[in-house]
N, C-alpha and C positions, 0 to 999 in steps of 0.2 A: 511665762511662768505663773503661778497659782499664785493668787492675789492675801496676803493675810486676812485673815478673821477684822472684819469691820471696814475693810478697804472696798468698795462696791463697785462692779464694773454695771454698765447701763445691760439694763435687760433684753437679750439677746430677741431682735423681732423677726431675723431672718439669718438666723445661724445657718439651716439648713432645713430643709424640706424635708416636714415629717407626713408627710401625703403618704408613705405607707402604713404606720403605725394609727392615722387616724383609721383608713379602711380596715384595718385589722380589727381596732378598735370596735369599730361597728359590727367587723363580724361576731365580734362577742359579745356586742349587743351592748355596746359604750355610746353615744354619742359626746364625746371629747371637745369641749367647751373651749373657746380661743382660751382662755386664762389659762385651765389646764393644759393645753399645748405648750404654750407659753411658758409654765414652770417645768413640765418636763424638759421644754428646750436645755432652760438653763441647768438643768442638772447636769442634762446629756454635754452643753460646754465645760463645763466644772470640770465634768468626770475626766476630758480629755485631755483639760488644762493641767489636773493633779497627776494623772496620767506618768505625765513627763518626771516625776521626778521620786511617786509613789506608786506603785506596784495593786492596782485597784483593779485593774481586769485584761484580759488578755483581746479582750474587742472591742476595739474602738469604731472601725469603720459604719461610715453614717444607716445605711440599711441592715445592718449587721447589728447595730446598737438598738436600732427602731426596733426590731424583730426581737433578739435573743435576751436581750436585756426589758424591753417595757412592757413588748407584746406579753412576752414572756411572764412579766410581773402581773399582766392584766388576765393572765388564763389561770391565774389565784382568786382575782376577784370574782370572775368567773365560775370555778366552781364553787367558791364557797356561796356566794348568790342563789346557784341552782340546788345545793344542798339546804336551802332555807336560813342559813344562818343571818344574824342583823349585825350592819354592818355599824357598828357602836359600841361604845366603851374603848378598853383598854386592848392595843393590839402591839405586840411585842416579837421585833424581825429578831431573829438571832443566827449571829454572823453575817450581818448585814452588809459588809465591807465594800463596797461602792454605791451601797443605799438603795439595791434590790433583794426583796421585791418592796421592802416599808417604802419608798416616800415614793413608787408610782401609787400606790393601797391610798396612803397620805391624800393625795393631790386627787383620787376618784373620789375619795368618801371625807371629806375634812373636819368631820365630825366624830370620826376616830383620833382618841390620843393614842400616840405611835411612842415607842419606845425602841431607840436602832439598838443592837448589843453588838460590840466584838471583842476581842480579845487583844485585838494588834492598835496600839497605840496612833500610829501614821494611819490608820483609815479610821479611827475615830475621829479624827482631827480635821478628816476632810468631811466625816457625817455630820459635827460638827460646825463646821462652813457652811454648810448648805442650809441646815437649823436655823444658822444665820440670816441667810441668805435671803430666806423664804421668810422670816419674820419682818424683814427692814421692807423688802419688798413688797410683802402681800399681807403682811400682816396676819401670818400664820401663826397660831397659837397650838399647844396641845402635840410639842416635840421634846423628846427625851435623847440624850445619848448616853451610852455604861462603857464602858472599859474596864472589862473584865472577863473572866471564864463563865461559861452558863452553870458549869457542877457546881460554883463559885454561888454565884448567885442567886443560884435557885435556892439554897438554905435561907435565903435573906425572908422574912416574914412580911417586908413590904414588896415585895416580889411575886412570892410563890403562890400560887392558886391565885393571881389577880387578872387573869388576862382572860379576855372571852376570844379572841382571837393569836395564834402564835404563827409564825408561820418561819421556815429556814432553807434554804434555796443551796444549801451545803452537798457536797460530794458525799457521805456519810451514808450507812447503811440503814433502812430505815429503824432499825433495833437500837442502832445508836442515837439518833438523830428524837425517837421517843423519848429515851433515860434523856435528853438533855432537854426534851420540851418540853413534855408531858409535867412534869412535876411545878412550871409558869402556868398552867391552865387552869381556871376555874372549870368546876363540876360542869358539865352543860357548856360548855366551851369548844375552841375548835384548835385542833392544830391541821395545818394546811403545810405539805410538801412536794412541791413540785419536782418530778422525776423524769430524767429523759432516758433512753435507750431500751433495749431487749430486757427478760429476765423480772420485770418487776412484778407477777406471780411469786414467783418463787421468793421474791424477797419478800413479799405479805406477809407469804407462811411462816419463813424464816422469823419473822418479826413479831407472830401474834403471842408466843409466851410474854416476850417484852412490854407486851401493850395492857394484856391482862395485870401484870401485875404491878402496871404504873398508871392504869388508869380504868381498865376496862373498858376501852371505848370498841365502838362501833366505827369498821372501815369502810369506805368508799372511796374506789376512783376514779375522777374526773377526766377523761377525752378529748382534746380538743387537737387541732391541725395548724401550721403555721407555713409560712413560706421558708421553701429551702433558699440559703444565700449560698452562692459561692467565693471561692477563695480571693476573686478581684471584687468581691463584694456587688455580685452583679445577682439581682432574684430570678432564680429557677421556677420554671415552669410546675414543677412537684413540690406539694405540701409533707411537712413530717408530722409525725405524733408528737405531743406535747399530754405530760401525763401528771395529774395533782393528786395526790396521796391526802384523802379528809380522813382526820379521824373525830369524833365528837365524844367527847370523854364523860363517862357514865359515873367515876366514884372519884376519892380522893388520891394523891399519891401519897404510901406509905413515907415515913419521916426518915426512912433511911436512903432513898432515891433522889438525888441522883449518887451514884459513889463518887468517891475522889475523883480530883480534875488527872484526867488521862484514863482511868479506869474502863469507862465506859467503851472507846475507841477500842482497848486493847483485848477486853474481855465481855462482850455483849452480853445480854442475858440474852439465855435460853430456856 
């Protein structure tokens, strides 16, 4: 079972073999330092350990987790890399809830202060642990956790327009998924969305009234391939798309954006 806040299990030195997630790594052009392995390890134990009793992702299995969950988190840093952005200051996950993609971002660039957000009190609790975790162990500085809604928060004055980097790995349309980040970005800042499946033309479109009038930014997206897992958790021979939605935000967000909390989900702007 998941250990309390301040109860430290020994740092996992062979939990499992992340030999896939290093070469992945590299193919995006990471070379992945034993330490950072090493802290990803322990996330990846954490994750599975809380797993059991909190509701934090529906994939646990060990290639499965390398791939969809870190690789995954690393084809963030990735495009925002090859979009020229710097990887510094303030970078704010929201709906962060099992700690992707922030603390793999965290553990590539350590020189970002990270900020997790969710809304769901039991996976704060475990972003939390890990904040922990990573401070008693490695002496990690420069971690945030919120508990709370992002419409919520975004009104906050220590909050809003501070972040050069936002990024949300959310099921969310990207119309929504803007009114709930856009308005956390500084001018000249980035929001960064990872997107998987068909259709995401047509969601831009859908999306560019949105963007205009909560940021004006300029889109881009990011391309990359990953390994297909299958369902015994065995890697396929075939790579999928893996798709990062940048947007770089050109003005400010009006003072009325984002709307009330649920608003956004239910009525997009168009």
């Amino acid at each position: 079972m998941p250990l309390p806040i301040g109860r430290m299990r020994p740092i996992p030195k062979h939990t499992m073999d992340f030999n896939l997630l290093t070469a992945e790594a590299a193919r995006l052009g990471f070379n992945l330092s034993e330490t950072q392995l090493e802290q990803m390890q322990l996330h990846y134990q954490e994750l599975v350990a809380w797993n059991e009793r909190v509701n934090l992702t529906a994939i646990t299995a060990p290639h499965a987790s390398q791939v969809r969950h870190f690789a995954d988190s690393l084809t963030v840093a990735a495009a925002l890399r090859d979009a020229g952005a710097v990887a510094e200051g303030r970078l704010l996950d929201v709906g962060s809830g099992g700690g992707f993609p922030g603390l793999p971002l965290k553990v590539l660039w350590p020189n970002l202060q990270l900020t997790m957000l969710d809304s769901v009190g039991k996976k704060t609790a475990f972003l939390q642990h890990m904040v922990t975790l990573y401070r008693e162990h490695y002496g990690m500085k420069g971690l945030n956790v919120v508990t709370a809604r992002a419409e919520d928060v975004a009104h906050d004055p220590h909050q809003r327009a501070q972040y050069a980097i936002v990024t949300a790995r959310g099921v969310a349309s990207l119309a929504v998924l803007a009114e709930y980040c856009l308005p956390f970005v500084k001018r000249g800042g980035w929001l960064a969305a990872p997107k998987k499946g068909d259709g995401l033309a047509e969601e831009v479109a859908a999306a560019q009234v949105a963007i205009q009038k909560l940021g004006k930014g300029e889109i881009s997206i990011a391309r990359f391939t990953l390994p297909t897992i299958g369902a015994d958790d065995t890697i396929g021979e075939e790579r999928e798309q893996r798709q990062v939605v940048l947007i770089h935000k050109q003005s400010t967000t009006p003072p009325q954006y984002p709307r009330p909390a649920g608003t956004p989900a239910k009525e997009p702007l168009r």
